[in-house]
C-alpha positions in Angstrom: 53.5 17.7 79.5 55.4 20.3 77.8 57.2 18.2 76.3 54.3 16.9 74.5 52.8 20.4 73.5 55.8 21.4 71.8 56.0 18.1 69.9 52.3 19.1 68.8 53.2 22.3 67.8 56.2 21.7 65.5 55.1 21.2 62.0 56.0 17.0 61.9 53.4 17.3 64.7 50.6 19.5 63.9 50.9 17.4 60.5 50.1 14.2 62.6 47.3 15.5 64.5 45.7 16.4 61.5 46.1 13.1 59.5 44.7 11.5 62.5 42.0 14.0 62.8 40.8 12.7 59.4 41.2 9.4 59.9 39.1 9.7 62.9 36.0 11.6 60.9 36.4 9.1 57.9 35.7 6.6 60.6 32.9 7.5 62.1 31.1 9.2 58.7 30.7 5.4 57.6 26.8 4.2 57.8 27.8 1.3 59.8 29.8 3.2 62.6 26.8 5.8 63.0 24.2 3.5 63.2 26.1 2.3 66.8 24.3 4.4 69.5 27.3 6.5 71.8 26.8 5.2 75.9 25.9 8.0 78.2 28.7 8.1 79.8 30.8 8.5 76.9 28.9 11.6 76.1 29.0 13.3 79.7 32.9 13.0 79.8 33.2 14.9 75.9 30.6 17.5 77.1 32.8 17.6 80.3 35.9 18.1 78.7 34.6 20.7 75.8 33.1 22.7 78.5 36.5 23.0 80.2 38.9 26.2 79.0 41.6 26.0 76.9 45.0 26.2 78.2 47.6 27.8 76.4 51.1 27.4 78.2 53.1 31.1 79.1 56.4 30.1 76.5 53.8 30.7 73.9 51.7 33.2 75.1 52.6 36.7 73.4 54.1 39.5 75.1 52.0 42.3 72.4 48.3 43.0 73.3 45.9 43.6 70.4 44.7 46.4 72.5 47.2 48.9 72.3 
């Protein structure tokens, strides 16, 4: 897994994520692909996993505190 995140977080990566960010929203902004109802379940498992926290891993986590 960490791995992965730090292939997300170089720029080749974040610069894929987005591209395929877009290409996702183009998607499903066409009539025909919102007319097609979402299944239930479908929804319960995004509303599932938006409600969990975010996770940021400790090598990137900053050792300054906006509080001092």
């Amino acid at each position: 897994m960490g791995q992965q995140v730090r292939e997300w977080r170089s720029a080749s990566g974040q610069r894929l994520w987005l591209s395929m960010l877009i290409d996702t929203m183009e998607e499903i902004s066409r009539p025909e692909r919102r007319a097609v109802p979402c299944d239930a379940q479908s929804l319960a498992a995004l509303r599932a996993q938006l409600a969990r926290p975010t996770v940021t891993p400790a090598s990137y986590a900053s050792a300054y505190s906006l509080r001092n």
